[in-house]
SEVEX-47554 format. One record per residue (C-alpha): residue in three letters; x, y, z; residue number from 1; chain. Coordinates in steps of 0.5 Angstrom, whole numbers, plus 500, padded with zeros to 3 digits. Example, Ala and Ser with C-alpha at 12.3 -4.5 7.8 and 13.67 -1.06 7.14 Angstrom:
REM residues 2
<"Ala",<525,491,516>,1,"A"> <"Ser",<527,498,514>,2,"A"> 
//
This chain:
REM residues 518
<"Unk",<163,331,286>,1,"A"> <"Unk",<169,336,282>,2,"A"> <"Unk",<170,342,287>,3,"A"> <"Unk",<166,348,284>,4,"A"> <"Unk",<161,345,288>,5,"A"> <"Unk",<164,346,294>,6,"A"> <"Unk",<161,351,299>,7,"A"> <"Unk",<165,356,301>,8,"A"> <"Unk",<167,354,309>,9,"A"> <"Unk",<168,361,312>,10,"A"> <"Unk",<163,365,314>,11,"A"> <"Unk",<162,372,317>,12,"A"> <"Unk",<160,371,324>,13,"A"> <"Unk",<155,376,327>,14,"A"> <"Unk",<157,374,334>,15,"A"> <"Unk",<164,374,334>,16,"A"> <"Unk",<164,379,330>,17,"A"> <"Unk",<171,376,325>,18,"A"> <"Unk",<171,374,318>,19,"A"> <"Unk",<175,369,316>,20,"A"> <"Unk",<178,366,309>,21,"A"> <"Unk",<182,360,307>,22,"A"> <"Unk",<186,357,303>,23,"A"> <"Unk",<191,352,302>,24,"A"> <"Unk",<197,356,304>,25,"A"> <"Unk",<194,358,311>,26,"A"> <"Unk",<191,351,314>,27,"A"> <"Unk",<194,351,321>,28,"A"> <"Unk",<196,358,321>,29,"A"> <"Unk",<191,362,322>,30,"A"> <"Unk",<189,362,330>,31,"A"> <"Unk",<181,361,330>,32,"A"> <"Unk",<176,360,325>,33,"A"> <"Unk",<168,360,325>,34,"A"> <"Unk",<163,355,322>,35,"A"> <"Unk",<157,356,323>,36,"A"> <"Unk",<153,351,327>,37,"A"> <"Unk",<149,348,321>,38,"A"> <"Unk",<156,347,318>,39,"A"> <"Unk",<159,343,322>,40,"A"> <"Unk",<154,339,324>,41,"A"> <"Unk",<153,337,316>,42,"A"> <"Unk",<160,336,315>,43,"A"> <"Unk",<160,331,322>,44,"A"> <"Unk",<155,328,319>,45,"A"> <"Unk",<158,328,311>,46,"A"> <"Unk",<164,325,315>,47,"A"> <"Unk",<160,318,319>,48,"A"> <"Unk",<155,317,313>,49,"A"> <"Unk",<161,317,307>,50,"A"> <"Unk",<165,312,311>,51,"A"> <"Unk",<159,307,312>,52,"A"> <"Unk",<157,309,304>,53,"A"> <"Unk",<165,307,302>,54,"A"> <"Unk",<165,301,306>,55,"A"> <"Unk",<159,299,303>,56,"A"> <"Unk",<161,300,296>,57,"A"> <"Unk",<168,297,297>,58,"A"> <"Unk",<165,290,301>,59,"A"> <"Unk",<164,286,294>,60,"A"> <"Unk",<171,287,292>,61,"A"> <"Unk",<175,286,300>,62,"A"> <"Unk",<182,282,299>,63,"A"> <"Unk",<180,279,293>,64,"A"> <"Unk",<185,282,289>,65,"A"> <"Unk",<191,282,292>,66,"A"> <"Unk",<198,285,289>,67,"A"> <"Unk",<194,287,283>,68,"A"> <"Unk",<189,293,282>,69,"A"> <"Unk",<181,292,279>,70,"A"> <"Unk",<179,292,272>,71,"A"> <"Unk",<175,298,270>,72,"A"> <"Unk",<171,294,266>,73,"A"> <"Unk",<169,290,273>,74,"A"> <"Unk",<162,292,275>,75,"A"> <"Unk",<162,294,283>,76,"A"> <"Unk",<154,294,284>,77,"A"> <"Unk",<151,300,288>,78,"A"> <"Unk",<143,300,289>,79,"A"> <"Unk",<138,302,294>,80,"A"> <"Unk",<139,295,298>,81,"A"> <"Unk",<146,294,298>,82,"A"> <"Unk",<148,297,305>,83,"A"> <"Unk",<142,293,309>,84,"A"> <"Unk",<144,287,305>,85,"A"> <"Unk",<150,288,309>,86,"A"> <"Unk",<146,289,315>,87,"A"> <"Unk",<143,283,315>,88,"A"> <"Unk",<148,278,312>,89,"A"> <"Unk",<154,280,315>,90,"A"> <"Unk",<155,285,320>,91,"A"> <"Unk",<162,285,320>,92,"A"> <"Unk",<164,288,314>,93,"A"> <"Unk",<162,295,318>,94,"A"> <"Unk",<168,293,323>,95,"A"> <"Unk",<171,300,321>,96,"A"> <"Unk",<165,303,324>,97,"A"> <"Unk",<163,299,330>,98,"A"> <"Unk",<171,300,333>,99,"A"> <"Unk",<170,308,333>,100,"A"> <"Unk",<163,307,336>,101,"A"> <"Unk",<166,303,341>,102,"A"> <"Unk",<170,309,343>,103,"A"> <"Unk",<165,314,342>,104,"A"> <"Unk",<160,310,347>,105,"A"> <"Unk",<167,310,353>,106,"A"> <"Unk",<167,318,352>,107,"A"> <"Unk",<160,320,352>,108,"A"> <"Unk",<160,315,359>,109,"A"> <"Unk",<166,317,362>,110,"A"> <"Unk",<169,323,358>,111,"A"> <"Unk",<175,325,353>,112,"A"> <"Unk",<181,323,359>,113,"A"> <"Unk",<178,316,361>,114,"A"> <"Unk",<185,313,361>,115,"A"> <"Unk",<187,307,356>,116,"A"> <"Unk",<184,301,359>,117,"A"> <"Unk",<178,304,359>,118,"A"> <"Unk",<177,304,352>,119,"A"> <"Unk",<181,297,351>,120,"A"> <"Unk",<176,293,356>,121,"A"> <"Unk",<170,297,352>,122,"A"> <"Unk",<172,293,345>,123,"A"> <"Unk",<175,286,349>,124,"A"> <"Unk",<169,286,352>,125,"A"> <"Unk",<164,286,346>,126,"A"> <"Unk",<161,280,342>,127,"A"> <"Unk",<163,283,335>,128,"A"> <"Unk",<168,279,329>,129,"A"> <"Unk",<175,283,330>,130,"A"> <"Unk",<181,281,326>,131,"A"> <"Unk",<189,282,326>,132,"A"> <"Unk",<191,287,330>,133,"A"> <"Unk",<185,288,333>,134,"A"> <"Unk",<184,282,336>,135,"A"> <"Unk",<191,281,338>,136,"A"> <"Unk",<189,287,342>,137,"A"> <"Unk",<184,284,344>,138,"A"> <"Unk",<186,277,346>,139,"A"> <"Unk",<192,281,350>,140,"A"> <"Unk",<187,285,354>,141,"A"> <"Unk",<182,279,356>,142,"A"> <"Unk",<190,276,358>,143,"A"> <"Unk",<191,282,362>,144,"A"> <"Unk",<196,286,358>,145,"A"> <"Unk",<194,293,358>,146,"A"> <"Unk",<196,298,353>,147,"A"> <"Unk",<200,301,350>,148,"A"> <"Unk",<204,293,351>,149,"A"> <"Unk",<198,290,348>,150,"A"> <"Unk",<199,294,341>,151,"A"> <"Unk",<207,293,342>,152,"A"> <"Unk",<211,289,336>,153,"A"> <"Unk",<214,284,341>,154,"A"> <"Unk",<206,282,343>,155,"A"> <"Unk",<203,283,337>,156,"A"> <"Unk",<205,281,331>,157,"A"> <"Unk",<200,285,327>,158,"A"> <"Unk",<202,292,330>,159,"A"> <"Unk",<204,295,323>,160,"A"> <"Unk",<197,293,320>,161,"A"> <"Unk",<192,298,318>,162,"A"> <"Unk",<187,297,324>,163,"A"> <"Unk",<188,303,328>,164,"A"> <"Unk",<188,307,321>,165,"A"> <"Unk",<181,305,320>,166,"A"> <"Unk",<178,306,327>,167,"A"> <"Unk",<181,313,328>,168,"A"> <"Unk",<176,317,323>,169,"A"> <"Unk",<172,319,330>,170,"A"> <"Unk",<178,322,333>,171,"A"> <"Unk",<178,328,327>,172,"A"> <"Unk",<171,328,327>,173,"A"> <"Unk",<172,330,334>,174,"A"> <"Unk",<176,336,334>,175,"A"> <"Unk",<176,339,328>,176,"A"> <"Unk",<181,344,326>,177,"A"> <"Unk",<185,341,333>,178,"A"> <"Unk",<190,336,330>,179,"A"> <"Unk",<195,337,336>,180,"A"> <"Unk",<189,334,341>,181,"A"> <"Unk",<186,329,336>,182,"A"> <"Unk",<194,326,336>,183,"A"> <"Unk",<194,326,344>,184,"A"> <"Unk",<187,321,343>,185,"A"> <"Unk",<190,317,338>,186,"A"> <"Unk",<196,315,342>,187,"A"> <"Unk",<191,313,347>,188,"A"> <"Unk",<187,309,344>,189,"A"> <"Unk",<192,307,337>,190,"A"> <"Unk",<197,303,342>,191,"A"> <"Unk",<192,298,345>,192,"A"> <"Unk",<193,294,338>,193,"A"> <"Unk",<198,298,334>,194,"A"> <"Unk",<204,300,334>,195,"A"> <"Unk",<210,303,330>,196,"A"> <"Unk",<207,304,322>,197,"A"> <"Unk",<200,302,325>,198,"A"> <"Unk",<200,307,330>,199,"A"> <"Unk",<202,312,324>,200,"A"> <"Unk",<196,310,320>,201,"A"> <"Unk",<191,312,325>,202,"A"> <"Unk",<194,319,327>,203,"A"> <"Unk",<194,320,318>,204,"A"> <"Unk",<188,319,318>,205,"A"> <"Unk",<186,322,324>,206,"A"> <"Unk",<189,329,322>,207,"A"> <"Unk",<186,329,315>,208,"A"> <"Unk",<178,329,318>,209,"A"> <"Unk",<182,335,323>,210,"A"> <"Unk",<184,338,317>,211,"A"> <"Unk",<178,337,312>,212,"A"> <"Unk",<174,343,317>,213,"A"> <"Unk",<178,347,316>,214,"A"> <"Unk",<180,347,308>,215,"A"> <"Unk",<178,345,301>,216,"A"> <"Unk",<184,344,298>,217,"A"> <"Unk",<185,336,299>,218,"A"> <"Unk",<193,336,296>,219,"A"> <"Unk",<195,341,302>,220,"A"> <"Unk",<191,336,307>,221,"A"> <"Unk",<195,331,305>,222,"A"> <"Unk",<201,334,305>,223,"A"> <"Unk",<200,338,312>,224,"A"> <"Unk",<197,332,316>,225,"A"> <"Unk",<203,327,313>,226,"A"> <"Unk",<207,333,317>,227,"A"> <"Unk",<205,329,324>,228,"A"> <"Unk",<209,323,321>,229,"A"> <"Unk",<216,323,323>,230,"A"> <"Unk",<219,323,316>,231,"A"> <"Unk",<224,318,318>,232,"A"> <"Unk",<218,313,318>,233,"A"> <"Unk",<217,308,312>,234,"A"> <"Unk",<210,311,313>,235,"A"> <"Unk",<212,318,312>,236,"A"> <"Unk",<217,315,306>,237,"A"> <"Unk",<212,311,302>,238,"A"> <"Unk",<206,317,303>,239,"A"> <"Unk",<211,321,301>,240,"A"> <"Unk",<212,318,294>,241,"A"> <"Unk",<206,317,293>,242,"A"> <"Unk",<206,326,293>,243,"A"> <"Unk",<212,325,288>,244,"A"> <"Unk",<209,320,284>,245,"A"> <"Unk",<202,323,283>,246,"A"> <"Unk",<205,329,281>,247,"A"> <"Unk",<210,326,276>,248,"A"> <"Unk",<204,322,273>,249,"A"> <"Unk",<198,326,274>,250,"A"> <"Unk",<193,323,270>,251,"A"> <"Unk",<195,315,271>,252,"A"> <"Unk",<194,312,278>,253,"A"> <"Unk",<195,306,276>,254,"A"> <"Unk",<202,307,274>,255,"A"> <"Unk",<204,310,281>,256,"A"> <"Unk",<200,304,285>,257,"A"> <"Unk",<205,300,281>,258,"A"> <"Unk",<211,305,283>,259,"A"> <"Unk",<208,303,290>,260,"A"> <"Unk",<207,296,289>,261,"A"> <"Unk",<215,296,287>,262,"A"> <"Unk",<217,299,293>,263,"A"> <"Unk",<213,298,299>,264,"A"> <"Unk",<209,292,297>,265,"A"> <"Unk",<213,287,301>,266,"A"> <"Unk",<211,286,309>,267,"A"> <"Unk",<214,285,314>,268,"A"> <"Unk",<210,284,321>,269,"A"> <"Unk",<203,281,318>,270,"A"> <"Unk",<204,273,317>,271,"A"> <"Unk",<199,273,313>,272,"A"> <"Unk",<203,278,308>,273,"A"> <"Unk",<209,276,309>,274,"A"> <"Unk",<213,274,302>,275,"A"> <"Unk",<207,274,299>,276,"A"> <"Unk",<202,279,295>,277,"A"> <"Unk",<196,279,300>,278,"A"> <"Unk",<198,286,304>,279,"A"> <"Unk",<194,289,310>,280,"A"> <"Unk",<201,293,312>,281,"A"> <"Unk",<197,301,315>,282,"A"> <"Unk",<203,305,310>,283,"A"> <"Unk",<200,301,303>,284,"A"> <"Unk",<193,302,305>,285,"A"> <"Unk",<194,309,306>,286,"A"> <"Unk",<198,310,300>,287,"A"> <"Unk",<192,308,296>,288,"A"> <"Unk",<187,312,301>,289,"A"> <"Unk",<192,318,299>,290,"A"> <"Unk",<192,315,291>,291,"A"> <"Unk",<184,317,292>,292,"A"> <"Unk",<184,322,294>,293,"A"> <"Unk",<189,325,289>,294,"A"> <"Unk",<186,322,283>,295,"A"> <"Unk",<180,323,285>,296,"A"> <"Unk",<180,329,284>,297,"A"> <"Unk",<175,332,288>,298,"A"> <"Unk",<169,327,285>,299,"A"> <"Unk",<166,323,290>,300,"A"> <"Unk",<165,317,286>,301,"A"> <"Unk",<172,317,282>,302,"A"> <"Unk",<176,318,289>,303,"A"> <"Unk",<172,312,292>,304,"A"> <"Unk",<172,308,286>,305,"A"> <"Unk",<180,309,284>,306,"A"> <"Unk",<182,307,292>,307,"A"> <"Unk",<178,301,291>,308,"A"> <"Unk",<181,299,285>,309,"A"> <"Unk",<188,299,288>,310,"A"> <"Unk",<185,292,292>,311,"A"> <"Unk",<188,290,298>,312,"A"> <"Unk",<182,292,303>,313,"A"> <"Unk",<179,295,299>,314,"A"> <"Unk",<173,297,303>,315,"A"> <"Unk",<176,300,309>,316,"A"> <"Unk",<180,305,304>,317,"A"> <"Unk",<175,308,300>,318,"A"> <"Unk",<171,309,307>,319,"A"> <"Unk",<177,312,309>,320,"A"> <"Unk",<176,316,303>,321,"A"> <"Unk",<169,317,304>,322,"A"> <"Unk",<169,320,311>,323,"A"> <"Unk",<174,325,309>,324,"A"> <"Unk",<170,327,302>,325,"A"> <"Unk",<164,327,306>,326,"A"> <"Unk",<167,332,312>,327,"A"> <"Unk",<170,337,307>,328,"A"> <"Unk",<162,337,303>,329,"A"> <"Unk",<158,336,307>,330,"A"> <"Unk",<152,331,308>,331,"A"> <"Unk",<147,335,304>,332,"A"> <"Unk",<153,335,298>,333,"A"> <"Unk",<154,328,298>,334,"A"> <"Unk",<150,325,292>,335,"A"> <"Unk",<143,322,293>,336,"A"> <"Unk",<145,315,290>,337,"A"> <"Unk",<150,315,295>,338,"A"> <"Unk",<146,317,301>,339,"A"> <"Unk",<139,313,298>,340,"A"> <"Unk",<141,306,301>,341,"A"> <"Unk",<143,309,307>,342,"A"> <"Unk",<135,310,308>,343,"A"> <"Unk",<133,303,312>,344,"A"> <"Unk",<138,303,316>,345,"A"> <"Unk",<139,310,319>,346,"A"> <"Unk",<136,308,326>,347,"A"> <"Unk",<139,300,326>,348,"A"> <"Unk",<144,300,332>,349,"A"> <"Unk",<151,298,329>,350,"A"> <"Unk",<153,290,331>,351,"A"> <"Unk",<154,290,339>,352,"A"> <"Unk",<154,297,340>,353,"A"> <"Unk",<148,302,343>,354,"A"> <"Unk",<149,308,337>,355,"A"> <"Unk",<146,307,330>,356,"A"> <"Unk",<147,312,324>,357,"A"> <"Unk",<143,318,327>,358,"A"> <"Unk",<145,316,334>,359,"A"> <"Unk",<152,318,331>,360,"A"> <"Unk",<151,324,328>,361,"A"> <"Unk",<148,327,334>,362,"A"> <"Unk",<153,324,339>,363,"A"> <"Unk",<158,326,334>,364,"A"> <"Unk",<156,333,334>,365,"A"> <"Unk",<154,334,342>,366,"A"> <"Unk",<162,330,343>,367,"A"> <"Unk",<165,335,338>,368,"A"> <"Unk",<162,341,341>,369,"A"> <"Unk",<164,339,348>,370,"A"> <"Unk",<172,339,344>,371,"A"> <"Unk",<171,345,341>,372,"A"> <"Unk",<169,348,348>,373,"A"> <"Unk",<174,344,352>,374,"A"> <"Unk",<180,346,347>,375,"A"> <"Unk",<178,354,349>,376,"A"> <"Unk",<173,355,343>,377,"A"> <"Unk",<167,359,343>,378,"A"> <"Unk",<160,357,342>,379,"A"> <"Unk",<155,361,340>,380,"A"> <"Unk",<147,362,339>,381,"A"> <"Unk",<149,360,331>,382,"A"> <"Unk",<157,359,330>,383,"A"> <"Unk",<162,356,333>,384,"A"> <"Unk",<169,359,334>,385,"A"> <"Unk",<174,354,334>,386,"A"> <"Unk",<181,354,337>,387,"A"> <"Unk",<186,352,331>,388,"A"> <"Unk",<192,348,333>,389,"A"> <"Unk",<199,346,330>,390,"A"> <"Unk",<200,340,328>,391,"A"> <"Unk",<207,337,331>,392,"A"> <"Unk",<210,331,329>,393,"A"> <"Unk",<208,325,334>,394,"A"> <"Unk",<214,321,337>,395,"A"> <"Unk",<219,315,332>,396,"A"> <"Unk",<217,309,333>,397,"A"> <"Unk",<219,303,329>,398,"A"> <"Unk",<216,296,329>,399,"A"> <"Unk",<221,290,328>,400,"A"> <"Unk",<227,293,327>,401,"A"> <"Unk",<232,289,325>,402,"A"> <"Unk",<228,283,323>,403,"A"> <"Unk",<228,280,316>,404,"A"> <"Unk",<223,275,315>,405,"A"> <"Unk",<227,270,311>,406,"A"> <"Unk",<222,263,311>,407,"A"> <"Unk",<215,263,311>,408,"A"> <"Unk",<214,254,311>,409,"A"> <"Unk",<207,251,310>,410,"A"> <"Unk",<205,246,316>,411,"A"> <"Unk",<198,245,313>,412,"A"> <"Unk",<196,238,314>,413,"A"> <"Unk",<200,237,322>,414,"A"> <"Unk",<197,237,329>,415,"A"> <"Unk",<198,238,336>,416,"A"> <"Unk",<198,231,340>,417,"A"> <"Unk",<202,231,345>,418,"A"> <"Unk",<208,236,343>,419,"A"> <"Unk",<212,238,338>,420,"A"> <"Unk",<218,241,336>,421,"A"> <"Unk",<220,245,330>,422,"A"> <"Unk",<227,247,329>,423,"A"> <"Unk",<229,254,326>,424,"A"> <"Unk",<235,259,325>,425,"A"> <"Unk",<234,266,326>,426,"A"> <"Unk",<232,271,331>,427,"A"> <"Unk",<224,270,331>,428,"A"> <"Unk",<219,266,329>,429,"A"> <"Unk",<211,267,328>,430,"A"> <"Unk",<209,258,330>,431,"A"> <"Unk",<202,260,326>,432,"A"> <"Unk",<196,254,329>,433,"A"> <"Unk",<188,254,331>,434,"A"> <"Unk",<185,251,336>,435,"A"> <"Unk",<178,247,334>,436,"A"> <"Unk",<174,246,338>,437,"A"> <"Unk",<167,247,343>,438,"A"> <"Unk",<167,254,344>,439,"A"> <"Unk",<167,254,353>,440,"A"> <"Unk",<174,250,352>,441,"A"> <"Unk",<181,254,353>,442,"A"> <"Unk",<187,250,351>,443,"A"> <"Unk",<193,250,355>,444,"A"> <"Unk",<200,251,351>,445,"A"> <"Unk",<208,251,353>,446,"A"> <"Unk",<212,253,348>,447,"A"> <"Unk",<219,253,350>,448,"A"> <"Unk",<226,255,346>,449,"A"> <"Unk",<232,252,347>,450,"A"> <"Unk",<229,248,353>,451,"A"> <"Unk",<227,255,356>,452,"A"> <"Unk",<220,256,357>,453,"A"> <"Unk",<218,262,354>,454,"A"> <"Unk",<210,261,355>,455,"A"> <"Unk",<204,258,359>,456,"A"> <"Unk",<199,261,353>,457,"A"> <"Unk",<192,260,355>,458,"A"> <"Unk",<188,259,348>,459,"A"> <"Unk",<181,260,347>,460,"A"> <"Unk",<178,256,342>,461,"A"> <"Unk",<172,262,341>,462,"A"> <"Unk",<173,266,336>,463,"A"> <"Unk",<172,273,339>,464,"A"> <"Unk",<177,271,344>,465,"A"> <"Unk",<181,267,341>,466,"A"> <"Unk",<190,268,340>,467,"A"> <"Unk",<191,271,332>,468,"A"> <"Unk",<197,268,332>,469,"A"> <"Unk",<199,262,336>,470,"A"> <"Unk",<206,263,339>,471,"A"> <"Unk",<211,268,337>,472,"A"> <"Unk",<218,270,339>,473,"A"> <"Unk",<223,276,337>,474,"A"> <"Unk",<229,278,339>,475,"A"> <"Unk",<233,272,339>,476,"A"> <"Unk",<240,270,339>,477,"A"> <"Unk",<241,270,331>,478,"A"> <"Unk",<242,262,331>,479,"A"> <"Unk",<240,256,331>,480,"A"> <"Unk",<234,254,335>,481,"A"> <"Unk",<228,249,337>,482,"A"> <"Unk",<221,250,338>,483,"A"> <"Unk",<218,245,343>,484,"A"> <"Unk",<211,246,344>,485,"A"> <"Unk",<207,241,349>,486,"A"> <"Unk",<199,241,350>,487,"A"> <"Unk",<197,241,357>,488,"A"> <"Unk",<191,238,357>,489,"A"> <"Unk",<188,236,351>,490,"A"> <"Unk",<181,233,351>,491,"A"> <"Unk",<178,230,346>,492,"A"> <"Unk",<173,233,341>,493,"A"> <"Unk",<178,239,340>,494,"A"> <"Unk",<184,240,335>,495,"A"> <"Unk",<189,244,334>,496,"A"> <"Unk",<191,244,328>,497,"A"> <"Unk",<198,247,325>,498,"A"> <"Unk",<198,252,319>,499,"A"> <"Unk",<206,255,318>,500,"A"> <"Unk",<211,259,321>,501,"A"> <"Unk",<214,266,319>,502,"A"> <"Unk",<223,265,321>,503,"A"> <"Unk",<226,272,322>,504,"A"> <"Unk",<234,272,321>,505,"A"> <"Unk",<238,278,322>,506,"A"> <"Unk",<239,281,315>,507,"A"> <"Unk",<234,282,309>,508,"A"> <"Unk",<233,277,303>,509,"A"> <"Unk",<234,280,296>,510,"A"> <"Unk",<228,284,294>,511,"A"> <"Unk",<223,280,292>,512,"A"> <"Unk",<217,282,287>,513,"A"> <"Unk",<210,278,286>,514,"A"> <"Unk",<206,277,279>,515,"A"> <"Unk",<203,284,281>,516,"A"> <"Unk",<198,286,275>,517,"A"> <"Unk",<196,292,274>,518,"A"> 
//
């Protein structure tokens, strides 16, 4: 939807008796705005509906491609039966919904100030799908390691992944036009799986949604919101670029996504991504959720469509595109065959949570009023007059630093009897298994190094609880080392079946590039 069809945000308010214009150089300087109750209320529940209709339209395509863009001429289908299909067949696509929900329900039970274990044991204790990041997070929670540690690099090797990034959205939606308050939030919650770069990703987005009540100017929304980054992070550097590349090539996204695949495409933290294309690193995906947004120019289609096609998790980022499209028009601007499949489903409860579709536009509402008051703002008979805040650069953070991965080895085909030695050089290593097995058995495992023992891991078999990644240890003395590993009590009918390790040395290997097609 091109911006001419965007409805002027500020409004002469009766009640308060103040007029308030916007535009792109006085987002965040001035010290109160007003919406009309309407308004925000249209802009919430644009916010909520555009990240299910992003979800939804990138599902097809979810890590199917990856280190390459999607041709144009491959058709993404759309109709009227496509968001209840997902519903009914696979629920776990909607995980960037059910995760916000999740924390919605802890503040609507609890309130705003609950601490962090709060919202750790509300998701670690829900029977959906997680992956990555989040069910690290999890399984360090039931493990009892509290937040922040459960998100911390040292305890989990997915920290940088785009986890918190695409559960963060309720967060802006929350305190719109109050950035400084939505970043205090998101470092409650975004360090209970995420850390570092992966923390960032959530504070981005979070400020963007804050952002997108208060302006129509997308470029000064990104540019603004990336002020809450410290610019010395690799995620500040590579949205940066992204700025820099769009304006060098404004009419060819897939020139400056090749620009960023050359420069930030290879992982670090995420096994999975290291030393090769597939990549769910939070700074990458944010660059193709910016890369939408910039590209996009302001229609809904094209913004959701380019950062899909940037592939990678190609359904969490045009969600994230959506829902802050959805936030600067309104619902009521959304196009009507982007709303149509939403129809079915508008009182169908998310996967394990109590809130469906219209359940989240009131509470969503009722929360961001509850802000809006909190934070010193004024509710009227017809408006609301909202307290704006500076957005202040959060903290530094930095996962991993200093290690280098330097040797990814298959182990595809080995299992776990009895004990197992593995030999490396390096300062860390990711010992990547799976347990396999009745779903009521919990494996106990030693891993020692250098005949020191590490850890007694207790390893589930059941997938929402199980441990992502097997065993894990940084920080080592760079050296040679021998991994051994002992199954305390096998029984039979369970496997623990071997995959692969991640070696970290102290020292980065030549740039590597992968067979990226654009």
């Amino acid at each position: 939807m091109k911006a001419k069809f965007l409805k002027q945000y500020f409004v002469l308010s009766i009640f308060f008796g103040t007029v308030l214009s916007c535009t792109a150089q006085q987002i965040n300087m001035q010290k109160e705005i007003i919406l009309s109750k309407k308004e925000l209320q249209d802009k919430i529940k644009g916010g909520w509906a555009g990240q299910v209709i992003g979800c939804t339209y990138g599902g097809p395509t979810e890590f199917q491609y990856l280190g390459r863009t999607i041709a144009d001429t491959v058709n993404i289908p759309w109709n009227d039966q496509v968001v209840s299909g997902y519903y009914d067949k696979f629920p776990g696509l909607y995980d960037d919904i059910y995760m916000d929900l999740t924390f919605v329900e802890v503040i609507d039970k609890y309130g705003v100030d609950a601490p962090a274990t709060r919202f750790a044991e509300a998701f670690a204790g829900k029977g959906y799908q997680l992956w990555a990041a989040n069910q690290m997070g999890r399984y360090n929670v039931l493990q009892g390691i509290k937040p922040p540690e459960s998100g911390h690099w040292t305890n989990n090797p997915h920290a940088d992944d785009i986890d918190f990034q695409i559960e963060s959205d309720f967060i802006g939606l929350m305190y719109p036009g109050m950035p400084a308050s939505a970043t205090k939030l998101a470092d409650k919650v975004g360090h209970i799986m995420n850390y570092g770069d992966g923390w960032y990703g959530g504070v981005f987005v979070s400020t963007m949604y804050t952002l997108a009540f208060t302006s129509q100017d997308i470029p000064a929304i990104i540019s603004q919101a990336l002020t809450a980054i410290p610019k010395q992070s690799d995620f500040y550097q590579c949205i940066a670029d992204i700025i820099k590349w769009h304006k060098q090539y404004p009419q060819d996204w897939r020139k400056t996504w090749q620009e960023c695949e050359s420069k930030w495409s290879n992982e670090v933290g995420s096994p999975d991504g290291v030393l090769a294309p597939y990549n769910i690193d939070a700074k990458i995906n944010s660059a193709y959720v910016v890369m939408g947004l910039l590209y996009g120019q302001g229609d809904f289609f094209n913004s959701i469509d380019i950062a899909t096609r940037c592939g990678q998790d190609s359904d969490c980022n045009p969600s994230t595109v959506a829902g802050i499209l959805g936030t600067i028009y309104g619902y009521d601007q959304i196009p009507e065959k982007w709303k149509t499949p939403l129809i079915p489903v508008l009182d169908r409860n998310f996967d394990f949570t109590g809130i469906s579709l219209n359940g989240i536009y009131d509470i969503g509402y009722k929360h961001a009023l509850t802000m809006i008051k909190e934070q010193g703002g004024k509710i009227g008979q017809n408006d609301v007059l909202i307290k704006t805040q500076k957005i202040k650069p959060v903290r530094y953070e930095k996962s991993f630093e200093g290690h280098y991965p330097i040797k990814v080895e298959s182990l595809l085909g080995q299992q776990l009897k009895d004990t197992y030695e593995y030999n490396f050089e390096g300062i860390g290593l990711v010992f990547r298994a799976n347990v396999e097995g009745p779903d009521n058995y919990d494996a106990k495992i030693a891993f020692s190094i250098d005949d020191k023992l590490v850890e007694t891991a207790t390893l589930p078999t059941k997938e929402i609880k199980r441990r992502y990644e097997m065993f894990y240890k940084y920080q080592l003395p760079n050296g040679k080392h021998q991994l051994k590993v002992k199954w305390l009590n096998p029984k039979e009918g369970v496997h623990v079946k071997l995959y692969g390790t991640v070696t970290y040395g102290n020292k980065p290997l030549p740039q590597l590039f992968f067979d990226s097609k654009i």
